[in-house]
C-alpha positions as a printed Julia matrix, in Angstrom:
532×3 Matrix{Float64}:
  33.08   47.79   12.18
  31.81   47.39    8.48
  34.24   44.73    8.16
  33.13   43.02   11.26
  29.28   43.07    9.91
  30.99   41.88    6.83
  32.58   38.44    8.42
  29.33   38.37   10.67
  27.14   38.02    7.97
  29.79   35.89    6.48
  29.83   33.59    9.0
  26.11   33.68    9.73
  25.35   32.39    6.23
  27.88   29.37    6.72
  25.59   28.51   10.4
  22.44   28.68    8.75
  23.76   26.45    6.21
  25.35   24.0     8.29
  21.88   24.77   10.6
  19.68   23.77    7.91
  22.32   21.07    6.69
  21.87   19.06   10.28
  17.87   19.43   10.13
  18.19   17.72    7.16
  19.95   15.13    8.43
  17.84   14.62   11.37
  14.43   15.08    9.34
  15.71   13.61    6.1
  14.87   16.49    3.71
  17.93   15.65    1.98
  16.44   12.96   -0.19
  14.28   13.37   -3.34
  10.66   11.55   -3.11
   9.07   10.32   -6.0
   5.45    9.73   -6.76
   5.11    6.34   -8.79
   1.34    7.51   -8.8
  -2.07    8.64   -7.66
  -3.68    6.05  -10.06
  -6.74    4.14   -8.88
  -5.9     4.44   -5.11
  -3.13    2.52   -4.83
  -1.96    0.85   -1.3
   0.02   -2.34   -0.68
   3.03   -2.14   -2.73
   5.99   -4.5    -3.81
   9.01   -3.39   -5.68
  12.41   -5.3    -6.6
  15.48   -3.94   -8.37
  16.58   -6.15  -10.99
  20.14   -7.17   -9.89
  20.74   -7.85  -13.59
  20.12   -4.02  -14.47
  19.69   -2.39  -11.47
  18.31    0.74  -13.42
  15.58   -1.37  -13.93
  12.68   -1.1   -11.05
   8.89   -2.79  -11.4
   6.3    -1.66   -8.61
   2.78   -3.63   -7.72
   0.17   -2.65   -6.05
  -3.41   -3.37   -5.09
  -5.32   -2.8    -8.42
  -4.94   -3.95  -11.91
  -1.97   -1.57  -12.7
   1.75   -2.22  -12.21
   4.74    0.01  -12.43
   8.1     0.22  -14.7
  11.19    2.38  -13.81
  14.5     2.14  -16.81
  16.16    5.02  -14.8
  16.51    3.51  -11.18
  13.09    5.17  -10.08
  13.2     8.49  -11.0
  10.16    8.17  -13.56
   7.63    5.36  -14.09
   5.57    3.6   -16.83
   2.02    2.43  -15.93
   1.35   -1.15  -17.55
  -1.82   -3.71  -16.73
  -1.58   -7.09  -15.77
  -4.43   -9.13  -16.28
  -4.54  -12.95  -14.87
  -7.23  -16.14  -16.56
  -7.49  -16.81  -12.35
  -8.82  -12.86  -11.36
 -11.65  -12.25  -14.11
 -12.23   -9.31  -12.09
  -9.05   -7.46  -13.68
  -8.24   -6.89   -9.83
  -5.15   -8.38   -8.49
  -4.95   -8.45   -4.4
  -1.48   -8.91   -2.34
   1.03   -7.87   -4.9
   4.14   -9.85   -4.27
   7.23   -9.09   -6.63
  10.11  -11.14   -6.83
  13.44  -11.97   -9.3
  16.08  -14.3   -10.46
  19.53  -13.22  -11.06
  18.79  -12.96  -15.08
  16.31  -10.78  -14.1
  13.54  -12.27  -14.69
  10.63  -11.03  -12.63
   7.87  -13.3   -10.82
   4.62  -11.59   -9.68
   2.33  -13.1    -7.17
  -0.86  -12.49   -6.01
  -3.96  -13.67   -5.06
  -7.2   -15.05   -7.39
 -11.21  -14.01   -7.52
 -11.86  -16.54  -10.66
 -15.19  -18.01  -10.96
 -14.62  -21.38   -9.97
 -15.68  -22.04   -6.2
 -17.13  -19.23   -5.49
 -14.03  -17.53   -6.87
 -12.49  -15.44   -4.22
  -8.56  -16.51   -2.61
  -8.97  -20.01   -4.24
  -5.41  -20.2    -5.17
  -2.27  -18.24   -5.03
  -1.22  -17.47   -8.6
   1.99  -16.98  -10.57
   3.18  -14.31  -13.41
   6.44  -14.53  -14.6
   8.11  -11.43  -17.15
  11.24  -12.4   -19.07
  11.49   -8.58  -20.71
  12.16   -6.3   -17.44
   8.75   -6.17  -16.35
   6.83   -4.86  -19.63
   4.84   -7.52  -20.19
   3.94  -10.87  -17.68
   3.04  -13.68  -19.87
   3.22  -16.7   -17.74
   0.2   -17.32  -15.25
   0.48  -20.68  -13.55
  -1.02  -21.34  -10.08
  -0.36  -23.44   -6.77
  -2.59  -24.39   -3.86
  -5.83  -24.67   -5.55
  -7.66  -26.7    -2.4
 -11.12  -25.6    -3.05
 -13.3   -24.69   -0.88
 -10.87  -23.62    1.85
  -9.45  -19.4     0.75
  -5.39  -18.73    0.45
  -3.97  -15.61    1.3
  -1.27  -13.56    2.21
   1.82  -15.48   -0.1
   5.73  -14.48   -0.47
   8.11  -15.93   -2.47
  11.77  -16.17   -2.72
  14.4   -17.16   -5.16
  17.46  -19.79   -4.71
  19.93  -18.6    -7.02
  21.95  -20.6    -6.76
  19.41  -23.62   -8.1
  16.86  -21.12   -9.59
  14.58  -23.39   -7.3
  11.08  -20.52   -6.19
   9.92  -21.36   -2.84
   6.25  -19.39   -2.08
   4.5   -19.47    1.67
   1.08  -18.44    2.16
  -2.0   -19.08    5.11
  -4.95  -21.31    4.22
  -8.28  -20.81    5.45
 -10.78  -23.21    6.1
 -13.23  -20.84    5.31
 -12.09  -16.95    5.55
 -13.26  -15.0     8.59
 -14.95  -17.55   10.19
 -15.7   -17.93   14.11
 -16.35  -21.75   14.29
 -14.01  -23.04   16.18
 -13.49  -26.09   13.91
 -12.68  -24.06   11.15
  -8.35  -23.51   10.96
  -5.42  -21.83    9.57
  -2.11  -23.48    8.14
   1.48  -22.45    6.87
   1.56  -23.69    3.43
   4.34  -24.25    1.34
   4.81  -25.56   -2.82
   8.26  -24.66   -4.83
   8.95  -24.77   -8.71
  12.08  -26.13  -10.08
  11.19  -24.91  -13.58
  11.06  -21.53  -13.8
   7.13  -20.92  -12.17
   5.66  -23.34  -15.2
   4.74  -25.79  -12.64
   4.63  -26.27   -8.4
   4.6   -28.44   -6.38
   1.34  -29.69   -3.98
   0.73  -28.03   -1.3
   2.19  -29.17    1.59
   1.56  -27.55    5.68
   4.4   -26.72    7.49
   3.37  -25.74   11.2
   2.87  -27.68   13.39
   0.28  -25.42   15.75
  -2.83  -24.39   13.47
  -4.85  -20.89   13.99
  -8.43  -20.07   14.16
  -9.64  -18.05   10.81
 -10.73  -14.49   12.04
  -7.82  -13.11   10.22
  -6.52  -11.58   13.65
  -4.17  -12.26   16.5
  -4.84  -16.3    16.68
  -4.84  -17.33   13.09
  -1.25  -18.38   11.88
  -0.63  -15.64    9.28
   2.46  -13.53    7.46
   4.9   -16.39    6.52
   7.9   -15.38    4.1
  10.0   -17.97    3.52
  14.55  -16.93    2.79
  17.14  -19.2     1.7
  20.35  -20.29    3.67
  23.47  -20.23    2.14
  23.39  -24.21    1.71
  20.21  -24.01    0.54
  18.38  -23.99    3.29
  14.57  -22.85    3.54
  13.9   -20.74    6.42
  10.04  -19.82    6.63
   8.7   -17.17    9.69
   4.81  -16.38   11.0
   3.25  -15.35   14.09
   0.16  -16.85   15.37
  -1.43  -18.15   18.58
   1.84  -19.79   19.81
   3.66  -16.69   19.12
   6.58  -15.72   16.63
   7.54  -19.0    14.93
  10.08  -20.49   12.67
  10.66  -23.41   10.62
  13.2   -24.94    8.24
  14.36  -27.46    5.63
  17.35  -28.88    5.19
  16.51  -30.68    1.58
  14.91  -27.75   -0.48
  11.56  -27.88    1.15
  10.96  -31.6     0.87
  10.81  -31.87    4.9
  10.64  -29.54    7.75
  11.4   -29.57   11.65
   9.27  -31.96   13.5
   8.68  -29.43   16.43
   8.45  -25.2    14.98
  10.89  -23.07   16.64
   9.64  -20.35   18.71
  11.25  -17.07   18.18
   9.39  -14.96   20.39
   6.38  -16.08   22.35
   4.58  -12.49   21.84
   3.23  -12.58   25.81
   2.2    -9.14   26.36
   3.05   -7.99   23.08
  -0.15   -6.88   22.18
  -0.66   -9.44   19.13
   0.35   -8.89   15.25
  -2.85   -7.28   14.89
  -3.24   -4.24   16.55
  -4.85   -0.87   16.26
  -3.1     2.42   15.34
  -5.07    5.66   15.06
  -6.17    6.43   11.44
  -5.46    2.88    9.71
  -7.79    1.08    8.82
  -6.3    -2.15   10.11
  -2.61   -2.84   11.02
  -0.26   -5.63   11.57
   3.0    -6.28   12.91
   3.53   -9.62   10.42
   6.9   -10.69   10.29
   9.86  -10.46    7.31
  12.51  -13.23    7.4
  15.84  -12.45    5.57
  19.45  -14.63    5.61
  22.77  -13.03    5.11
  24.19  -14.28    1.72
  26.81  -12.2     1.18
  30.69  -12.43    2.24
  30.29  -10.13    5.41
  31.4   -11.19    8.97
  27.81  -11.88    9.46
  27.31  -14.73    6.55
  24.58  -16.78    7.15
  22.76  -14.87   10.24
  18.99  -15.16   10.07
  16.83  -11.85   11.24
  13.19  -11.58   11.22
  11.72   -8.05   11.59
   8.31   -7.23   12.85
   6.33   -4.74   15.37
   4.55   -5.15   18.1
   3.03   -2.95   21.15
   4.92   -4.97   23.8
   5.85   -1.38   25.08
   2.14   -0.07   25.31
  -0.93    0.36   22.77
  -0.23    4.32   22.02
   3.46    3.05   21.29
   3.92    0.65   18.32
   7.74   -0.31   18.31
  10.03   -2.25   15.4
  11.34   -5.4    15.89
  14.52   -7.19   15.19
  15.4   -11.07   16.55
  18.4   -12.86   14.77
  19.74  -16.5    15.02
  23.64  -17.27   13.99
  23.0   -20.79   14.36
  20.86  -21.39   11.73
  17.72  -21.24   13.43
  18.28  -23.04   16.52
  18.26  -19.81   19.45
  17.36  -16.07   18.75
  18.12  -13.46   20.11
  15.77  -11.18   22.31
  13.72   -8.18   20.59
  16.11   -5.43   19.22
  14.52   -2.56   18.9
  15.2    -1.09   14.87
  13.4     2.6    15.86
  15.73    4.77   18.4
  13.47    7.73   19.15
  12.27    8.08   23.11
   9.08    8.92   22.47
   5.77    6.98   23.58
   4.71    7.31   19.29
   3.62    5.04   16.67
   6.16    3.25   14.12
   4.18    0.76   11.97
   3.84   -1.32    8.93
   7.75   -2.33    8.7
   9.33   -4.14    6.1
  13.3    -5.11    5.57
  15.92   -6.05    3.29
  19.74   -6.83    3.23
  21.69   -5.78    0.47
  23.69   -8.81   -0.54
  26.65   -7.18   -1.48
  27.39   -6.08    2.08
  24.93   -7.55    4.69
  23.79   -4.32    5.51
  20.16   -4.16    6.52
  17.8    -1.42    5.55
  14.25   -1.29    6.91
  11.22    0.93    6.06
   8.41    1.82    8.61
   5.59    4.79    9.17
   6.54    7.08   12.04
   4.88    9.71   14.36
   7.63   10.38   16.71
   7.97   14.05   15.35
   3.79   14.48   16.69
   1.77   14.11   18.99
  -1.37   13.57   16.32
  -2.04   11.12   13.37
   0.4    13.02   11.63
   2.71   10.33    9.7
   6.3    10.19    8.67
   8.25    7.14    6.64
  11.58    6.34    8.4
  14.73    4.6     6.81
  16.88    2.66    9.35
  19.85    0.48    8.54
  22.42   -1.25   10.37
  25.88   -2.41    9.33
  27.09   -4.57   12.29
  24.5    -6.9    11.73
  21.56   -5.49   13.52
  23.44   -4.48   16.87
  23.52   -0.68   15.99
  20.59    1.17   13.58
  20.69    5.1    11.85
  17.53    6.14   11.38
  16.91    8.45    8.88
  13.43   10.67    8.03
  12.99    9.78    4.06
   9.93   11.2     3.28
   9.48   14.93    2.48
   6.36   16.18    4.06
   4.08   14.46    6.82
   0.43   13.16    5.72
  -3.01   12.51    8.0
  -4.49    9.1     7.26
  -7.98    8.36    8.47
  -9.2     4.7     8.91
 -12.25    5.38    6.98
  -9.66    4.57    3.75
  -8.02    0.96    3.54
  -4.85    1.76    3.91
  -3.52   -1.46    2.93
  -1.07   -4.39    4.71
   2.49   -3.35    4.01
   4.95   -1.12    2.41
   8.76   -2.24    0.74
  12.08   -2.23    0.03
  14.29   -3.54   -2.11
  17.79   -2.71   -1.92
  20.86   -3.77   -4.03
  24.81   -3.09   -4.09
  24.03    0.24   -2.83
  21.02    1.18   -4.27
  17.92    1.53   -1.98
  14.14    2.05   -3.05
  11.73    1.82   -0.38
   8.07    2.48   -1.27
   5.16    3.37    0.79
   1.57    4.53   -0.08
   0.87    7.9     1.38
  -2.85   10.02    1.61
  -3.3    13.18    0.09
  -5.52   15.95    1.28
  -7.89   15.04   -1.23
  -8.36   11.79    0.16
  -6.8    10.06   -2.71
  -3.9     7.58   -1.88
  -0.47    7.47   -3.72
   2.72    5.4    -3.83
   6.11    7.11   -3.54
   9.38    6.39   -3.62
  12.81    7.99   -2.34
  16.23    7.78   -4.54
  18.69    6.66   -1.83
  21.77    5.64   -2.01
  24.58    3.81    0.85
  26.82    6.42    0.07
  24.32    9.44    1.23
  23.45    7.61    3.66
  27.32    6.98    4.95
  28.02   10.44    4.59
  24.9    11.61    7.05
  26.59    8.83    9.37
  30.04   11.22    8.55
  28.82   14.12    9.38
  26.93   12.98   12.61
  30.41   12.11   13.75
  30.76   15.74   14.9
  28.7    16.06   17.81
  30.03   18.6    19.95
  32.1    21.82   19.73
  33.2    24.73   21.7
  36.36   26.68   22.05
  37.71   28.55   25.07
  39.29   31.03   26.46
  37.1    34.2    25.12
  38.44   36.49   24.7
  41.97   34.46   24.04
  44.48   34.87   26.4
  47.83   33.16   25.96
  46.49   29.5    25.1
  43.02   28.99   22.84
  41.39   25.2    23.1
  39.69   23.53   20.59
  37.51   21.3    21.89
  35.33   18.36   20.32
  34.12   14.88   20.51
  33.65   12.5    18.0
  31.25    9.25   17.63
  34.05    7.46   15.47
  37.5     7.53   14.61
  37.91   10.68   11.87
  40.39   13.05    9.97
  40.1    16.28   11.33
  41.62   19.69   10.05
  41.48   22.99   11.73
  41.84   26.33   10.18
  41.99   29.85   11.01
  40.28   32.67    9.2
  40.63   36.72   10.0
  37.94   39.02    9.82
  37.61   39.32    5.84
  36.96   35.37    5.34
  40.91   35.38    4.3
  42.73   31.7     5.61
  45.27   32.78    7.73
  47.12   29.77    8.63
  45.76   25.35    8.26
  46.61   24.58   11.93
  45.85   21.04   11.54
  45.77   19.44    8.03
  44.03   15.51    7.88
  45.18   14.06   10.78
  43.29   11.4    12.81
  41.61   11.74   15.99
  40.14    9.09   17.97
  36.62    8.94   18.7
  34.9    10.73   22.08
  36.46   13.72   23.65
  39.85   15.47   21.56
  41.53   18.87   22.65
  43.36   20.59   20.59
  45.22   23.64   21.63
  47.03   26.59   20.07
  49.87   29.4    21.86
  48.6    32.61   20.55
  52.04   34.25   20.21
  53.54   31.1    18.04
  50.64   32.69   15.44
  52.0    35.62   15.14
  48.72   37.22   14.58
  47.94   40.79   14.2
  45.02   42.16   16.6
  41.77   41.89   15.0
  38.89   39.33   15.11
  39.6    36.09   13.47
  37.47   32.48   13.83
  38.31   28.85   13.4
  37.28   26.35   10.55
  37.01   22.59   12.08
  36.51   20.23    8.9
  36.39   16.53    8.72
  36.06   14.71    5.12
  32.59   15.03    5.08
  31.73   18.07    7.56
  32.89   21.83    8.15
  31.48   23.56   11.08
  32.46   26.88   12.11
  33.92   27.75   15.81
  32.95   30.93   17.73
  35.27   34.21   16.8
  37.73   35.61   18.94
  39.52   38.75   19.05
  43.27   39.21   19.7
């Protein structure tokens, strides 16, 4: 009997391991979170790994203040950037992105006092020494008195060429119906020193309320022949565009990926923000996967009901031409929130990896920041609970437009801005790697167990089903935690159901109670005990 109590409490302490292993895997507690800061209220952020030293990380956000990592995000150096175009010392719609010498290129909008001074031109900061200090600050799209907001950029490494996309207003916010927004478009071939005029690349304009009928949230990606693929969403819907000759021309007619009927709009309400969007990302395969070249734009939408906010994914594998219908990124059943999405491939693989706010774990305003990533190019998506604790916004705080991710040969930093309880915001972070996140995929591939008869008669089944093809071994342990005999060593099993099964007098066990081990490489789980 004491040796029973013995191997009970044993085995007990191996379940609540492996118990409190799979909540981790479901709930994501696995994963160290990082606060970048509490500085200032941050919100809004951009990061980018520097592919050139990936250790190196540089954060913006919505104030004056930008952030250095040398240790791949574990701790961060505060640094100011000031601009000659935002006298204020504030700098609006951080945008970070870089070249493959890792040189960094930081966007954002202008409040300078010419004009009236507020979004009269998107301007440019370049850093050629990892992010600690931005020298350059060049501008495009100076059209005075019309406002420009909401830019991206993107690099073409292969020509250096920058290619930036923003919205200009006519006049910001206004309801006269003459008044428009456009898609605009200007590219430097020199490094950010100078760009291009602005040129307007859609063909249907928007109104300039800043909501669901003004033409707004245009990135632009690169094709692997150089290509310029540029995404928005506006009164005609989700909407694409391309150029074939680095941006000098575009399609005569824009493409529309989605016409957003009953979708609720890009701008939407969620309980507790401030504002929210669903704006789309655009992103191109460049790497040597089987999916080289496929196009995916990523947004949300409520197409599925106002109290349930859904992620987006359409993709094109003919460069533009026909998408796909919505794939839906977030896999939880529930009638909750996800929100505020953004998405990145890692260009070493094709995998994509896409950060969102989630409340599918609540039934309040209680908030959550999900990981999901696919690696069959956006048919099948993990999705994976990053951040450590849950946080309350209220919409009395601006909460800001997006969160991040940036995400190379393995290495994934998403950032988010979270609220505190004393009503301060922060921006965090989560170290994350492809290989933790393979191995959570690993041991999901264990999904159900049991073993039968009890007590054992002459035969005892092992019986379990798999998600995916695996190594399994199977081993038997008496009473004291002693291995007895490895009934199966490493061999592979196919995935869904597998029986294994075991004559009790080829053991040649003794009488006493003994329990099976079932391991694969990345997984042990413990089987009920039996007694002979």
């Amino acid at each position: 009997m004491t040796y029973i109590c013995f191997i009970n409490k044993i085995i007990m302490k191996q379940i609540c391991f492996l118990f409190l292993f799979q909540i981790g895997i479901s709930y994501g507690q696995n994963f160290q979170n990082i606060m970048i800061t509490d500085y200032a209220n941050p919100n809004e952020p951009s990061i980018m790994i520097n592919p050139a030293n990936p250790q190196n990380i540089v954060v913006g956000e919505n104030s004056r203040f930008y952030y250095i990592s040398n240790d791949s995000g574990n701790t961060w150096i505060q640094k100011e950037i000031s601009s000659q175009w935002s006298l204020s010392g504030y700098i609006s719609d951080p945008a970070i992105i870089v070249d493959n010498s890792g040189n960094f290129y930081f966007f954002h909008l202008s409040n300078s006092s010419e004009q009236g001074g507020w979004l009269d031109r998107i301007v440019c900061q370049k850093s050629t020494d990892n992010g600690n200090t931005f020298s350059l600050d060049t501008y495009m799209g100076y059209n005075p008195p019309t406002d420009q907001d909401k830019q991206w950029g993107v690099i073409d490494n292969q020509n250096n060429n920058i290619y930036v996309t923003w919205t200009q207003f006519d006049e910001y916010g206004s309801n006269d119906p003459n008044k428009h927004s456009n898609i605009l478009f200007s590219k430097s071939t020199d490094g950010g020193q100078t760009w291009t005029n602005a040129i307007q690349i859609n063909e249907v304009p928007g109104d300039c309320i800043d909501s669901d009928n003004t033409v707004e949230g245009a990135t632009p990606a690169v094709g692997p022949n150089g290509e310029v693929y540029v995404s928005w969403v506006g009164p005609a819907g989700l909407m694409f565009d391309k150029s074939t000759d680095f941006g000098q021309t575009w399609l005569q007619n824009d493409i529309v990926v989605n016409d957003m009927q009953n979708s609720g709009g890009w701008d939407f309400n969620i309980p507790g923000i401030d504002r929210c969007n669903g704006l789309p990302i655009i992103k191109c395969d460049l790497s040597n996967s089987p999916h080289h070249g496929t196009i995916y734009i990523n947004w949300s939408d409520q197409r599925n009901g106002s109290n349930n906010t859904d992620i987006w994914l359409a993709k094109s594998t003919n460069g533009g031409q026909t998408w796909s219908a919505p794939i839906r990124v977030n896999n939880d059943n529930s009638n909750h929130h996800q929100f505020l999405t953004w998405m990145d491939i890692d260009q070493t693989n094709g995998y994509l990896y896409f950060v969102f706010y989630d409340r599918r774990n609540y039934n309040d305003n209680s908030t959550d920041v999900y990981l999901a990533v696919s690696r069959d190019g956006g048919n099948t998506f993990d999705n994976i609970k990053i951040s450590e604790s849950p946080f309350v916004p209220f919409s009395q705080i601006f909460f800001g437009d997006y969160s991040n991710i940036s995400v190379h040969n393995g290495i994934i930093r998403p950032v988010w801005t979270r609220l505190e309880q004393n009503g301060n915001q922060s921006l965090w972070t989560a170290i994350l790697t492809e290989n933790q996140l393979a191995n959570i995929r690993d041991n999901k591939s264990l999904v159900e167990t049991s073993i039968y008869p009890v007590p054992a008669k002459n035969n005892i089944y092992v019986k379990y089903r798999l998600t995916k093809e695996t190594k399994i071994s199977i081993n038997l342990f008496d009473e004291t935690g002693r291995l007895v005999k490895k009934l199966i060593s490493e061999k592979k099993r196919n995935s869904g159901k597998n029986v294994d099964n075991f004559n009790i007098q080829s053991l040649n066990l003794n009488k006493g109670i003994y329990y099976f081990q079932l391991k694969t490489p990345t997984f042990t789980k413990i089987l009920r005990m039996i007694k002979i």
